[in-house]
mmCIF file of the N, C-alpha and C atoms, coordinates in Angstrom:
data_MODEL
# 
_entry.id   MODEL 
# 
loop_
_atom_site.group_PDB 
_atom_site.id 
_atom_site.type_symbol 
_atom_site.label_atom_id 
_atom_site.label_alt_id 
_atom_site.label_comp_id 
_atom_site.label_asym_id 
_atom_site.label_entity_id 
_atom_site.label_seq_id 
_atom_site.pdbx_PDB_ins_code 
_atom_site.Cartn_x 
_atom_site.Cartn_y 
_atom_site.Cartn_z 
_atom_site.occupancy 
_atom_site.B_iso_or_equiv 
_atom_site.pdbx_formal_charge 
_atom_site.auth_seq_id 
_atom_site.auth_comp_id 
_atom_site.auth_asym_id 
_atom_site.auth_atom_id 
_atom_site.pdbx_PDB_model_num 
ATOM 1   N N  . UNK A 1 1  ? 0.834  -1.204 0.000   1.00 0.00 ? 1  UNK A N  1 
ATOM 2   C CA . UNK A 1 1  ? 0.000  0.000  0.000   1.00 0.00 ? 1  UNK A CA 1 
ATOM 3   C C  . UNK A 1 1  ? 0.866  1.250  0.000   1.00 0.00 ? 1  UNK A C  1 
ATOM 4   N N  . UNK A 1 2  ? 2.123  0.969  0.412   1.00 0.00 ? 2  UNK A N  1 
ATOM 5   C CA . UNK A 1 2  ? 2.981  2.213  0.879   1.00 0.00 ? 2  UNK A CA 1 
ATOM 6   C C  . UNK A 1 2  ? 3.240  2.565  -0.927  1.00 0.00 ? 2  UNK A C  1 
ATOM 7   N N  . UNK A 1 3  ? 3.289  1.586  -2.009  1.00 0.00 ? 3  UNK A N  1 
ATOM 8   C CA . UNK A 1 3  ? 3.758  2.107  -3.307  1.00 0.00 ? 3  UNK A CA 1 
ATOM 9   C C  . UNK A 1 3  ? 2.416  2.843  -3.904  1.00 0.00 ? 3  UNK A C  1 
ATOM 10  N N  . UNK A 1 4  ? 1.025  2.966  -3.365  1.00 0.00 ? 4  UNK A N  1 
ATOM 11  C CA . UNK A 1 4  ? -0.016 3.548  -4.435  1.00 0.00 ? 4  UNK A CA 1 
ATOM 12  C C  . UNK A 1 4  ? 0.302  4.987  -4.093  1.00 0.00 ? 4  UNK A C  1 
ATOM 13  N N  . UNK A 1 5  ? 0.459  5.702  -3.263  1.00 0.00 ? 5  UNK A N  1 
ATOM 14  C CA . UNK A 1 5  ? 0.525  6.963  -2.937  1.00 0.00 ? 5  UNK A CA 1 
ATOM 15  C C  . UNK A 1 5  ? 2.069  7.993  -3.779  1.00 0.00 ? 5  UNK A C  1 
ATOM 16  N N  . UNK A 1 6  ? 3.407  6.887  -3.891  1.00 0.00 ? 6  UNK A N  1 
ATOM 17  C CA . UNK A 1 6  ? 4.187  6.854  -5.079  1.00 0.00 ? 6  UNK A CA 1 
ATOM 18  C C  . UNK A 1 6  ? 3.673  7.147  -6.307  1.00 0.00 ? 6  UNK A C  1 
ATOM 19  N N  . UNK A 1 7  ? 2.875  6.123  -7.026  1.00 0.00 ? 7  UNK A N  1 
ATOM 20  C CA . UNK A 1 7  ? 2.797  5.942  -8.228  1.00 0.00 ? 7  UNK A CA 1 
ATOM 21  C C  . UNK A 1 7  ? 1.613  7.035  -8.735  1.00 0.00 ? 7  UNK A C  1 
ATOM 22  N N  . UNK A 1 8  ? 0.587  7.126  -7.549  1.00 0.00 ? 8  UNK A N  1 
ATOM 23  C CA . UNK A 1 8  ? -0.068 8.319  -7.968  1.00 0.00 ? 8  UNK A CA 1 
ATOM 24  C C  . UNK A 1 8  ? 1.011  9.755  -8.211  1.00 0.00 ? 8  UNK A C  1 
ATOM 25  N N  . UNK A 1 9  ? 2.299  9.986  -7.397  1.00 0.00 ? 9  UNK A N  1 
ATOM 26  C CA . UNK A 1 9  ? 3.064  11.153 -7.432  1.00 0.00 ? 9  UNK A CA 1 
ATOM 27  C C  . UNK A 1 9  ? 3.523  11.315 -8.434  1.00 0.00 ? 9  UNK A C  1 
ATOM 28  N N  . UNK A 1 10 ? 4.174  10.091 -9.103  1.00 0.00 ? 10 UNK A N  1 
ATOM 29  C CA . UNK A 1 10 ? 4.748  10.193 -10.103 1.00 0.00 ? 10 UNK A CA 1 
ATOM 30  C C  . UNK A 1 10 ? 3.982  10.362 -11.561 1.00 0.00 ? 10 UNK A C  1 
ATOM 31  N N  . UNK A 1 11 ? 2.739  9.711  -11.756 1.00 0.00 ? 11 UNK A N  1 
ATOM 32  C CA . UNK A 1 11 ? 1.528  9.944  -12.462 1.00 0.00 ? 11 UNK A CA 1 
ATOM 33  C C  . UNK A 1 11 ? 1.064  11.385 -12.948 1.00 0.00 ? 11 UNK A C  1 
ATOM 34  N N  . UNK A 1 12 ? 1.467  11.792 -11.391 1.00 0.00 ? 12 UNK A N  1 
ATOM 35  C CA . UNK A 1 12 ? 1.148  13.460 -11.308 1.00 0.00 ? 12 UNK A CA 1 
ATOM 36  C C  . UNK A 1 12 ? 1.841  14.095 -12.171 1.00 0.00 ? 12 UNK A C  1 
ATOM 37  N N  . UNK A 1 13 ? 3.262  14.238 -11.317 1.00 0.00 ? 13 UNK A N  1 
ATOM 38  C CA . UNK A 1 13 ? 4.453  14.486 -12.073 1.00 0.00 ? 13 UNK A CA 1 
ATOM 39  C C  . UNK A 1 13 ? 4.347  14.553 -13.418 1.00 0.00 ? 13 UNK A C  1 
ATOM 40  N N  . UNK A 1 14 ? 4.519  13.198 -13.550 1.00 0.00 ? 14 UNK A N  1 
ATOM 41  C CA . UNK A 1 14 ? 4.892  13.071 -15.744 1.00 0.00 ? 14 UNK A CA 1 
ATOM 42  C C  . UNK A 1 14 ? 3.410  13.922 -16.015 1.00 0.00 ? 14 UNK A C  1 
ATOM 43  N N  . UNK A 1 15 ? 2.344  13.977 -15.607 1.00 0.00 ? 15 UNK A N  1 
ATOM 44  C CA . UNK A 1 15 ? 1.448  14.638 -16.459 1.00 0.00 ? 15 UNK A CA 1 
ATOM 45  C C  . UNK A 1 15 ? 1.809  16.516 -16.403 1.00 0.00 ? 15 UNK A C  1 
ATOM 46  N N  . UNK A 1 16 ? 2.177  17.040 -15.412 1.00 0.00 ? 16 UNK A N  1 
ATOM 47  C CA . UNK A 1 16 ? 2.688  18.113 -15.359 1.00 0.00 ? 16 UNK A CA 1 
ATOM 48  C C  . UNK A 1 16 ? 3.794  18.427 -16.516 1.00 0.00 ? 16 UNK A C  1 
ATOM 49  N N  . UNK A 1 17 ? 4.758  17.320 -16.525 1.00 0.00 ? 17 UNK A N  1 
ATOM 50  C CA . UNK A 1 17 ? 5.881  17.416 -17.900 1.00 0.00 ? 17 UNK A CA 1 
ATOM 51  C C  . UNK A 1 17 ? 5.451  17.720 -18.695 1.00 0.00 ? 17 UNK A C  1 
ATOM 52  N N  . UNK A 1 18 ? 4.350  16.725 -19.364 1.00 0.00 ? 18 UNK A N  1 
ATOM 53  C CA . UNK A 1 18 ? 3.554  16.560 -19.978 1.00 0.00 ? 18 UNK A CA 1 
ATOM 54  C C  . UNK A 1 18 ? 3.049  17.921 -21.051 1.00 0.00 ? 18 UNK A C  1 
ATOM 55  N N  . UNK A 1 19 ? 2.021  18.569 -19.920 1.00 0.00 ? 19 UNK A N  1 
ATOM 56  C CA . UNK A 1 19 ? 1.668  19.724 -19.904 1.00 0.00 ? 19 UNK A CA 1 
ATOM 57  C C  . UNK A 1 19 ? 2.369  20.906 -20.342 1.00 0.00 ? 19 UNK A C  1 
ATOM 58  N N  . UNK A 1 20 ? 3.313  20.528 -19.422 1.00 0.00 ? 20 UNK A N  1 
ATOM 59  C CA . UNK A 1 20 ? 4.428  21.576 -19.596 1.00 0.00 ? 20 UNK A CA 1 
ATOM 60  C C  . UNK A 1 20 ? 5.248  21.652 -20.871 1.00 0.00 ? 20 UNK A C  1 
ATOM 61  N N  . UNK A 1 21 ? 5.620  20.410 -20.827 1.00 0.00 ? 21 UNK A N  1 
ATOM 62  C CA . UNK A 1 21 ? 6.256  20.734 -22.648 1.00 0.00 ? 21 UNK A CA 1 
ATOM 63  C C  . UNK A 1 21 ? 5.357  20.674 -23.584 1.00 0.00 ? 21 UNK A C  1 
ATOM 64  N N  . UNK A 1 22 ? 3.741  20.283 -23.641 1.00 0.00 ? 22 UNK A N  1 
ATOM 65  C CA . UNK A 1 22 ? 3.082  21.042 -24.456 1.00 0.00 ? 22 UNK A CA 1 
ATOM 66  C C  . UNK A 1 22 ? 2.516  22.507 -24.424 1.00 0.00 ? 22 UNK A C  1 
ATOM 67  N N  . UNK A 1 23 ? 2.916  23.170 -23.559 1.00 0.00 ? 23 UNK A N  1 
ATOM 68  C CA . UNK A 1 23 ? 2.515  24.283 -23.546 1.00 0.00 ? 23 UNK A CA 1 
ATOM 69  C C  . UNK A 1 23 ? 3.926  25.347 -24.270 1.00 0.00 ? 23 UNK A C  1 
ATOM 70  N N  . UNK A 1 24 ? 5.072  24.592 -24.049 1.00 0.00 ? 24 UNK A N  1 
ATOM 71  C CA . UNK A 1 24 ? 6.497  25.192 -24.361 1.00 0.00 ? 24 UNK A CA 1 
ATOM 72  C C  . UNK A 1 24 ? 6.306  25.037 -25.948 1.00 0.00 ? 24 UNK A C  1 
ATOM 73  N N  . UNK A 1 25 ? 5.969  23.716 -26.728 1.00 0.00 ? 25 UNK A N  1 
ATOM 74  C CA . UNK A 1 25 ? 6.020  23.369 -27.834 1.00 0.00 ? 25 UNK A CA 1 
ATOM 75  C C  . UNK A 1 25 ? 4.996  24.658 -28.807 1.00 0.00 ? 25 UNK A C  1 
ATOM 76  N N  . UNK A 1 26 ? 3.862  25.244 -27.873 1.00 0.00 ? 26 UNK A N  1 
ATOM 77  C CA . UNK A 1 26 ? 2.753  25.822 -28.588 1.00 0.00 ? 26 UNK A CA 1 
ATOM 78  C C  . UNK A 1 26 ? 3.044  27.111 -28.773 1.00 0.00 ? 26 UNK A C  1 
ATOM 79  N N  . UNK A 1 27 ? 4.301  27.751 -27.464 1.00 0.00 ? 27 UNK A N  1 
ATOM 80  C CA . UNK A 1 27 ? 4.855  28.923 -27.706 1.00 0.00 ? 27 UNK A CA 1 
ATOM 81  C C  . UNK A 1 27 ? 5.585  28.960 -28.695 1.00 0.00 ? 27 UNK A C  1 
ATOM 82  N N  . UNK A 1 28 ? 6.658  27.742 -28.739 1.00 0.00 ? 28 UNK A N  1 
ATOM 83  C CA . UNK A 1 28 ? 7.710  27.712 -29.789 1.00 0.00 ? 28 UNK A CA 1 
ATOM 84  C C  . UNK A 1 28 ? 6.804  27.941 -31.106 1.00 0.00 ? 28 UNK A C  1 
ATOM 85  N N  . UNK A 1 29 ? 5.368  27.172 -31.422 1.00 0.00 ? 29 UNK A N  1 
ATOM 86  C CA . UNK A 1 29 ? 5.155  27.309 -32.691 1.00 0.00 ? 29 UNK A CA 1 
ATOM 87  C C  . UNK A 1 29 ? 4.737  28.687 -33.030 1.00 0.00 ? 29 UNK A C  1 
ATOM 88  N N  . UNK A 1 30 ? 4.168  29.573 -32.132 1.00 0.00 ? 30 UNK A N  1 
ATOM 89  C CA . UNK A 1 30 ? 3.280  30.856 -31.955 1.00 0.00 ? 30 UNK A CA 1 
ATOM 90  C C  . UNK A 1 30 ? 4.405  31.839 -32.583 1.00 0.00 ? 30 UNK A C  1 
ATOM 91  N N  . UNK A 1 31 ? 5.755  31.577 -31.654 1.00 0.00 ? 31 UNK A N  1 
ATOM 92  C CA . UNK A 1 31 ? 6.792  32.330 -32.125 1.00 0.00 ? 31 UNK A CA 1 
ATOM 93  C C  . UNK A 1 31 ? 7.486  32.026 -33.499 1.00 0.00 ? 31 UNK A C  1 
ATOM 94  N N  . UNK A 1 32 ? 7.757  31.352 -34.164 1.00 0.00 ? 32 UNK A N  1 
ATOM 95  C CA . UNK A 1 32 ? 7.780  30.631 -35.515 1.00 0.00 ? 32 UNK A CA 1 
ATOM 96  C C  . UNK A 1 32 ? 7.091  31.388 -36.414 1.00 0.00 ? 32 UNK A C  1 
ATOM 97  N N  . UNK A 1 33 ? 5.505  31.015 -36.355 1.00 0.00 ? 33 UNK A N  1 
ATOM 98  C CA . UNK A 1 33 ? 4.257  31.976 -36.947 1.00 0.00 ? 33 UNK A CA 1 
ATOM 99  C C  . UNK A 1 33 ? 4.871  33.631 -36.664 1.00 0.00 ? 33 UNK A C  1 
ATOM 100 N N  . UNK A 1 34 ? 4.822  33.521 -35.876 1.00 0.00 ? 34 UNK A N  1 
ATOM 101 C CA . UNK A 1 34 ? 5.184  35.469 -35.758 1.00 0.00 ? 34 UNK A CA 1 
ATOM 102 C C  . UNK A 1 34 ? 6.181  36.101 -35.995 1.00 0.00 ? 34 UNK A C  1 
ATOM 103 N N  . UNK A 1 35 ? 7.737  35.254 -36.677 1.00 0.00 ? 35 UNK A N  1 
ATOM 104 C CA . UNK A 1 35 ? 8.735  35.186 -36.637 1.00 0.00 ? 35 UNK A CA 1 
ATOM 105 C C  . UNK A 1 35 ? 8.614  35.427 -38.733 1.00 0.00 ? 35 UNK A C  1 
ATOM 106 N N  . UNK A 1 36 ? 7.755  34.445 -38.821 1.00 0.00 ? 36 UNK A N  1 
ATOM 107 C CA . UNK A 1 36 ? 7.832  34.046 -40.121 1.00 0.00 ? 36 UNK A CA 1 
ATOM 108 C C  . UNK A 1 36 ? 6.844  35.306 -40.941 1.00 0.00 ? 36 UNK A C  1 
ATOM 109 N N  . UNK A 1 37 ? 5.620  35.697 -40.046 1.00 0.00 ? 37 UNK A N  1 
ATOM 110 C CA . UNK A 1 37 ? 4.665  36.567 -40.624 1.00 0.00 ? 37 UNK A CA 1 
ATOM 111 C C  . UNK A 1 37 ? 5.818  37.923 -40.691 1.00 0.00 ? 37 UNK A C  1 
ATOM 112 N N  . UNK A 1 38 ? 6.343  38.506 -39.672 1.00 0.00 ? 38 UNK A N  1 
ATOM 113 C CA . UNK A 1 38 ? 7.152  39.450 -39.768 1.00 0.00 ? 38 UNK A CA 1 
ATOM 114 C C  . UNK A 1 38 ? 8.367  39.875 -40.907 1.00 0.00 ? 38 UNK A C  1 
ATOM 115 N N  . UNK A 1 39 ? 8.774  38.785 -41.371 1.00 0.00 ? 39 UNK A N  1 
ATOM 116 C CA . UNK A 1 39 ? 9.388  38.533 -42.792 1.00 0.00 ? 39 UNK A CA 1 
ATOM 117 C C  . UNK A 1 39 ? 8.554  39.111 -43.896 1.00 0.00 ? 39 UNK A C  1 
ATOM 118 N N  . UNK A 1 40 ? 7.283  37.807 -44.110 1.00 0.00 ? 40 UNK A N  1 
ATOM 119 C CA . UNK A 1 40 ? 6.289  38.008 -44.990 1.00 0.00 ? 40 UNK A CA 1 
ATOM 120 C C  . UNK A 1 40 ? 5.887  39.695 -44.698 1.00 0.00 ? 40 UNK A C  1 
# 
């Protein structure tokens, strides 16, 4: 029982990564787009 309270943490965790580098990935593309329109 002592490992469910673990595996929920870590569950947590990776979904925060998760999150997190999709939210990094959506800036990177935003900036790309705005990078590229500014050219155009």
């Amino acid at each position: 029982k002592a490992h469910h309270p673990q595996s929920k943490v870590d569950a947590h965790s990776s979904d925060e990564i998760f999150v997190h580098q999709l939210i990094e990935t959506i800036e990177y593309v935003l900036g790309c787009i705005s990078n590229t329109a500014s050219y155009l």
